[in-house]
PATI-742853 format. One record per residue (C-alpha): chain; x, z, y. Coordinates in steps of 0.5 Angstrom, whole numbers. Layout:
// PATI-742853
chain|x|z|y
A|X|Z|Y
...
//
This chain:
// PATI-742853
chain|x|z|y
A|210|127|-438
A|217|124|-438
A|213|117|-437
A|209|119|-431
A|216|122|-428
A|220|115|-429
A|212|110|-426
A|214|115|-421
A|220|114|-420
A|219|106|-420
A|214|107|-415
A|220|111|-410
A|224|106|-410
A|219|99|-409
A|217|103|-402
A|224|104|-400
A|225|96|-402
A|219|95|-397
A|221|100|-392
A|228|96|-392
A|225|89|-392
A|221|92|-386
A|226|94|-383
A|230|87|-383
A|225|84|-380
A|224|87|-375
A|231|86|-373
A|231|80|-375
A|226|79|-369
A|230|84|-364
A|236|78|-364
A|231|72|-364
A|228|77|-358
A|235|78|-355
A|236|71|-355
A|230|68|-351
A|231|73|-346
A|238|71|-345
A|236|64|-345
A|230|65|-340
A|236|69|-335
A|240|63|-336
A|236|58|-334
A|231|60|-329
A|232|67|-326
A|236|65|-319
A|244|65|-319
A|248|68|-316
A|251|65|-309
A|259|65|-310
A|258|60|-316
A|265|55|-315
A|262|50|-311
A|262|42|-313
A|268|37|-314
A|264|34|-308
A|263|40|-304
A|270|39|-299
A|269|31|-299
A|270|29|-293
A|270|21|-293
A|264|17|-290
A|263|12|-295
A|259|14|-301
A|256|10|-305
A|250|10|-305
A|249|13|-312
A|252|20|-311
A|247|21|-304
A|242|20|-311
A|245|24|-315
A|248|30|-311
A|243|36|-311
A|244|37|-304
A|242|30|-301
A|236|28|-302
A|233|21|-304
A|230|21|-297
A|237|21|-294
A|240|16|-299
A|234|11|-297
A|236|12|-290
A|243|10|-291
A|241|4|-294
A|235|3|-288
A|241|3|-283
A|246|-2|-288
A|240|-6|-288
A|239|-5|-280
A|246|-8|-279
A|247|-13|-282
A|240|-15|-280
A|244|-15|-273
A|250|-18|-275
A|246|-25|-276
A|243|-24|-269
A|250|-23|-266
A|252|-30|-270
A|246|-33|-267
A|247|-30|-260
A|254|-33|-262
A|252|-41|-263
A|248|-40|-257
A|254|-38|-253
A|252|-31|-252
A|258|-27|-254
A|257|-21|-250
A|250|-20|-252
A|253|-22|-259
A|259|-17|-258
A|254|-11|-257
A|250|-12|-263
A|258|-12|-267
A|259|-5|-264
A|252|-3|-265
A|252|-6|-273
A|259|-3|-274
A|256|4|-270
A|252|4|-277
A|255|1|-282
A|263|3|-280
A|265|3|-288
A|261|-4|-290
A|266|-10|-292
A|261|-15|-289
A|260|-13|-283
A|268|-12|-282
A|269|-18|-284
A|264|-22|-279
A|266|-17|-274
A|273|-19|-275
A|271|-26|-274
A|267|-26|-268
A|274|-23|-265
A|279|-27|-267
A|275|-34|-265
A|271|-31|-260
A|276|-25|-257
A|282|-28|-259
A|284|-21|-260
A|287|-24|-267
A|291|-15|-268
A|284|-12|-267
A|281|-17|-273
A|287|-17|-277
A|285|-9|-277
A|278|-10|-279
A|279|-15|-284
A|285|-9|-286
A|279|-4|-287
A|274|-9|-290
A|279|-10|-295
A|280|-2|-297
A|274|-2|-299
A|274|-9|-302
A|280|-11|-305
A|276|-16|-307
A|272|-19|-301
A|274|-26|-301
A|273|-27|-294
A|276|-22|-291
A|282|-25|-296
A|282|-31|-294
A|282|-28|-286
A|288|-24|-287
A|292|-29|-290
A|292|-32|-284
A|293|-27|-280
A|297|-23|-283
A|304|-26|-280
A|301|-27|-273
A|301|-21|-272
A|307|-18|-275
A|311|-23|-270
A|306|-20|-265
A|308|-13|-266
A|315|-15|-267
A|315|-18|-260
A|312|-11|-257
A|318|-8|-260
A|323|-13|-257
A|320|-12|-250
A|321|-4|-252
A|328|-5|-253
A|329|-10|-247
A|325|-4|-243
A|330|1|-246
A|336|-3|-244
A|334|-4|-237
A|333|3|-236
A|340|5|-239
A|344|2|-234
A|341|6|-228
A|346|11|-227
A|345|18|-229
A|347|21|-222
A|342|17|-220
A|337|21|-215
A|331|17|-217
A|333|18|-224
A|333|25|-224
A|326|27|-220
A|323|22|-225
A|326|26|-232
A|324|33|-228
A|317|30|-227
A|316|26|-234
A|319|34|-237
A|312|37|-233
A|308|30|-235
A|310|32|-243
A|308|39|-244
A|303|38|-239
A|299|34|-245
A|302|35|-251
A|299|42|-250
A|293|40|-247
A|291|35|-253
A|290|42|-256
A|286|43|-251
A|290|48|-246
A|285|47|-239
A|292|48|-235
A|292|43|-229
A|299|40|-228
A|301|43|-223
A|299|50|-226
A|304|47|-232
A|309|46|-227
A|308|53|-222
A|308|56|-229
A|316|52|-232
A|319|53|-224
A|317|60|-223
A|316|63|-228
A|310|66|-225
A|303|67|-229
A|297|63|-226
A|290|68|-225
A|284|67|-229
A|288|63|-235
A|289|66|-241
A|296|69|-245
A|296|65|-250
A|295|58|-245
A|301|61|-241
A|306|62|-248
A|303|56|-250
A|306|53|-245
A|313|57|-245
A|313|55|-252
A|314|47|-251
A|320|48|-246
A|323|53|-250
A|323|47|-256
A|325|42|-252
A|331|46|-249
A|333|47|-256
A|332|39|-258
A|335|36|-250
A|341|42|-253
A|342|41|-260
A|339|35|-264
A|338|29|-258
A|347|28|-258
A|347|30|-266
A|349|24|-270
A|347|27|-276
A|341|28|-280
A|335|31|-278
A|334|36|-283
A|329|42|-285
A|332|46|-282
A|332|42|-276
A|324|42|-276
A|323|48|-277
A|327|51|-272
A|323|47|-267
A|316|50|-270
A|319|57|-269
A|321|56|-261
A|314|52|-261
A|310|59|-263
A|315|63|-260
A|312|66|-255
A|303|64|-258
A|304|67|-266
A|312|69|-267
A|310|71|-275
A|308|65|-276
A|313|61|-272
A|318|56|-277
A|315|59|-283
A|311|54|-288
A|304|56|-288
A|301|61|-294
A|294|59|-294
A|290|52|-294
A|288|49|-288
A|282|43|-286
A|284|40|-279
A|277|36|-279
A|277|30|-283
A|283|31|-287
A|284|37|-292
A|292|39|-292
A|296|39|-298
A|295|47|-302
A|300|51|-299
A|304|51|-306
A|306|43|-306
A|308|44|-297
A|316|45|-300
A|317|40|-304
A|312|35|-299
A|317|37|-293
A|323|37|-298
A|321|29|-299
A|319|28|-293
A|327|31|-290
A|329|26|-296
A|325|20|-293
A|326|22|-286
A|334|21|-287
A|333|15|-292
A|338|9|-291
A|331|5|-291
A|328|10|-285
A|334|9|-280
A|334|2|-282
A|327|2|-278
A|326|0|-271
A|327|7|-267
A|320|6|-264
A|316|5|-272
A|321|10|-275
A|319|16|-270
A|311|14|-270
A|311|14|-278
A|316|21|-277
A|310|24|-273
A|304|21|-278
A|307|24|-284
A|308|30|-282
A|302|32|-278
A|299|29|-284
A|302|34|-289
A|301|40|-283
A|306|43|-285
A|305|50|-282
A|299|54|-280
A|299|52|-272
A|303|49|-269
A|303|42|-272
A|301|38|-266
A|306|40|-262
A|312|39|-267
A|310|33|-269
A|311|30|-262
A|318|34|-261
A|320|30|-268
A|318|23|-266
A|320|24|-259
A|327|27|-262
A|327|21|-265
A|326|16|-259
A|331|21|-255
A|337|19|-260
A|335|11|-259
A|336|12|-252
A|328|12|-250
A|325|17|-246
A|320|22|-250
A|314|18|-250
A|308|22|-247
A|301|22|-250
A|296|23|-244
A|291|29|-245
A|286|23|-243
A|287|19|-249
A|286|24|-255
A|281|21|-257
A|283|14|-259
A|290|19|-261
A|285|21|-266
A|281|15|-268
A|289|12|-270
A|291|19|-273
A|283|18|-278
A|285|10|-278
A|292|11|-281
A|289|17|-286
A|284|12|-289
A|291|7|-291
A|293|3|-285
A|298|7|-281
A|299|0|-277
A|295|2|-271
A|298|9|-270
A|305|5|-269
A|302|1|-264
A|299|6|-260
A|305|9|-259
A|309|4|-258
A|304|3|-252
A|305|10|-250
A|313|9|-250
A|313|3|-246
A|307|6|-241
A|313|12|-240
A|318|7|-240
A|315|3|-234
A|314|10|-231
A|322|11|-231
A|323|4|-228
A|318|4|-223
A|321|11|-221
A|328|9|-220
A|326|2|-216
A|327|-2|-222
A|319|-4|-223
A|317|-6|-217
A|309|-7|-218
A|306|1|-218
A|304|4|-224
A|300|11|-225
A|303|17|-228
A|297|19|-234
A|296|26|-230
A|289|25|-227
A|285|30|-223
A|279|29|-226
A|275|34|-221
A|278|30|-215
A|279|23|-219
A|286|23|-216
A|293|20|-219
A|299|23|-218
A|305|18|-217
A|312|19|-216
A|314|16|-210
A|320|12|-211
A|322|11|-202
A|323|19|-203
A|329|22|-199
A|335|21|-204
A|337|28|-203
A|331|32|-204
A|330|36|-210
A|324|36|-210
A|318|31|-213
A|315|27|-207
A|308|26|-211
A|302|22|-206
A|296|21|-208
A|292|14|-210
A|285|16|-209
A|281|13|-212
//
């Protein structure tokens, strides 16, 4: 009896040593289960849409490589074989052009150049060859010393294009410097024209007008000049224009009263603090909250993506040391408030309003060396942006030229006002409905206060 009862004994306890073995398989196969299911989850069930976005996502720059197009899921090789079709396009054309030039037919050549640059504008062989057919053909030696310039950003090594800046390099510094000495000597003439001088007067009104005219309408304000100037004389608002146009307007005088009142005369330096005040009287009367205050949120202007708002203090107090640097104040005034206003705008200190500030500091600038405030016609935004892009991409040499070429247009504009130029010169202001240029008119009645426009229809 004793026997049966312990076999049976061994008989409870080997079932449960089964049932526990069974057991652990079967967990054993739940966590290999588990496993599997999330793997087939992870791999190739849809994700969700708000995953971060690829270190190429806010690229902005034209000149892939290829092998990014290649290896970019959201570039197909399709598209990528388009580039390399258009590369191939172009410089299939830059030989015709070169044909075309032995052949003396350089318009013809040049067509093709702009048509090969059209497709190919980051390409250093291209630069290279179309930098050539201008300085030899063209003569224009600055425009193929910027080529050779953006050849080499790409390349640092092309051997062409090295060779070719050696040689224009110098060339065009001293043209440059020409263009500022012929500045100066505009300037110089222009000072000795005395302040009670009626001309002088109505000239200094209507360029008033002339600046806030186009600065705010190369942010794309639709006020005609003479609403802009209704609006500065009156005070009175213009009907079918929207608030924000007419505070827009407001705002730009309001800055430029502050400036004429307390920086022009000002031997110190022009501080932060300066700055920002000009930015609070720009948005004034558009966006008072935001007015003089550095921006909190990221901003993206087109091709260019502005600092983080985190780094704006310390970028702006950089550029406050650089700006009063004894390096900076040793510039010619022209260069030093070209690239005052290229670095600012660059930075995009603030959430609107960049523009405009920008062009009050360069202008405060040029005003403290005696030169009137240059004025950027609305009509040349484009080739304003095109010089802004071109600075972006290493080489701010053409955005200084661009507005030494507005400082002496305002310049001539001043001495052919006060009789002090005799050839007549065009204000930038054009009714494009009516293709009519307003001038001053220099034979105006000395004691009227008025502006005496006539119109050069053309």
């Amino acid at each position: 009896m004793l026997k049966s009862l312990l076999e049976e004994i061994k008989s409870s306890i080997g079932k449960r040593k089964m049932d526990h073995f069974l057991h652990f398989i079967v967990f054993f196969m739940g966590i290999i289960f588990s496993f599997c299911v999330i793997f087939f989850a992870k791999n190739y069930v849809d994700k969700p849409n708000f995953i971060l976005p690829s270190e190429n996502f806010l690229q902005v720059r034209e000149d892939f490589q290829v092998k990014q197009f290649f290896d970019s899921p959201r570039v197909s090789r399709e598209n990528a074989a388009d580039l390399i079709g258009q590369k191939n396009e172009a410089l299939s054309l830059v030989k015709i052009a070169e044909d075309f030039k032995k052949d003396g037919k350089e318009d013809k050549a040049l067509k093709l150049f702009e048509h090969a640059i059209a497709l190919a504008p980051k390409h250093p062989e291209i630069l290279t060859k179309y930098g050539e057919f201008l300085e030899h053909s063209k003569r224009d030696v600055v425009k193929a010393d910027q080529l050779y310039f953006q050849a080499l950003i790409v390349n640092p090594k092309h051997d062409a294009a090295l060779a070719n800046r050696q040689r224009t390099a110098n060339i065009v510094d001293s043209i440059d410097q020409e263009t500022l000495q012929e500045l100066d000597s505009k300037r110089d003439a222009l000072s000795q024209i005395h302040e009670s001088s009626a001309a002088l007067r109505r000239a200094k009104k209507e360029a008033y007008f002339q600046h806030i005219y186009h600065s705010v309408g190369i942010e794309g304000n639709t006020m005609s000049l003479s609403q802009t100037r209704t609006i500065l004389e009156t005070r009175m608002a213009v009907a079918g224009k929207s608030i924000d146009e007419h505070n827009e307007i407001l705002g730009l005088d309001s800055a430029l009263k502050y400036i004429n009142a307390s920086l022009v005369n000002k031997n110190d330096f022009i501080s932060l603090k300066d700055i920002l005040e000009i930015h609070k009287r720009v948005l004034g009367h558009v966006d008072p909250i935001e007015g003089g205050v550095l921006r909190t949120t990221q901003v993206y202007v087109g091709g260019h993506i502005p600092p983080g708002p985190g780094d704006l203090q310390i970028l702006m107090s950089r550029f406050e040391q650089w700006l009063n640097s004894p390096q900076s104040v040793a510039l010619h005034p022209v260069k030093l408030a070209a690239l005052a206003h290229y670095k600012l705008v660059h930075i995009h200190p603030f959430a609107d309003g960049n523009g405009r500030t920008s062009r009050l500091l360069m202008n405060t600038i040029l005003m403290r060396a005696g030169y009137p405030p240059a004025i950027i016609a609305k009509q040349q935004r484009l080739q304003y942006y095109d010089a802004l892009q071109t600075a972006n991409e290493g080489d701010v040499r053409p955005f200084v030229r661009f507005i030494a070429e507005c400082t002496g247009r305002t310049l001539d504009l001043y001495l052919w006002a006060t009789g002090s130029l005799t050839p007549q010169i065009p204000l930038m202001a054009e009714h494009e409905d009516a293709g009519i240029t307003t001038l001053i008119s220099p034979s105006a009645e000395e004691g009227s206060g008025e502006n005496t426009i006539k119109g050069d229809g053309r």
